[in-house]
C-alpha positions in Angstrom: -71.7 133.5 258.6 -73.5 130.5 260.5 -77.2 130.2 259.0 -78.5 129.4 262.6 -78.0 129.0 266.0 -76.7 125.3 265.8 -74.2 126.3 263.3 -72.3 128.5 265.6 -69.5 126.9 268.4 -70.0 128.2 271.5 -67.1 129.2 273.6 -69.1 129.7 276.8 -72.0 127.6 278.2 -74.6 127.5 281.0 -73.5 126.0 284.7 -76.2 123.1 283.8 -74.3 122.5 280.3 -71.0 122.3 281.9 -72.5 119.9 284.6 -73.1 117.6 281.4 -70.1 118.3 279.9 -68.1 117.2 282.5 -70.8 114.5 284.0 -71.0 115.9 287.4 -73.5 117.9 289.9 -73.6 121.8 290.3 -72.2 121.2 293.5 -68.9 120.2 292.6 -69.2 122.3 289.3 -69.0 125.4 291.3 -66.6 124.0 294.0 -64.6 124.3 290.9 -65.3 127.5 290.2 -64.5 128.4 293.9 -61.2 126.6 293.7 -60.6 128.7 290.4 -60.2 125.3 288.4 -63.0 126.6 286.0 -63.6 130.1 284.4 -66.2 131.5 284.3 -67.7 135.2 283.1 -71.0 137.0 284.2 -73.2 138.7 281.8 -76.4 140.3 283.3 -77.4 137.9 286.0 -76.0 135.1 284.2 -73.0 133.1 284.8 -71.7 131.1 281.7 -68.6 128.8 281.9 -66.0 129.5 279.3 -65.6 125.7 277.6 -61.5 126.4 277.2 -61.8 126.0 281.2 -63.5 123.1 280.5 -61.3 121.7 278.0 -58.4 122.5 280.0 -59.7 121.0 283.1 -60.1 118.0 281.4 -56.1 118.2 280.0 -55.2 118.6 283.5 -53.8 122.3 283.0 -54.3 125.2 285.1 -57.4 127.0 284.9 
């Protein structure tokens, strides 16, 4: 059981996160959601991008 909240890998992560991640603007990051090259999920009003789209993105496989 992680002991706090930096212990714990996160599968899913803000649009500004994944802008870092991936070192670009939120412009292109959600032209890549558009596209369906990214996956994202919505919970309440937020959106959080799943970082197995990332990863995969950056592999060159399908989203």
């Amino acid at each position: 059981m992680p002991k706090s909240k930096d212990d714990v890998q996160r599968i899913a992560v803000a649009p500004d996160d994944a802008c870092i991640m991936l070192g670009i603007g939120k412009t292109k990051l959600f032209d890549l959601l558009k596209k369906q090259k990214l996956h994202s999920v919505k919970i309440g009003r937020a959106r959080r991008i799943t970082v197995a789209s990332i990863l995969r993105l950056l592999h060159g496989e399908a989203a």
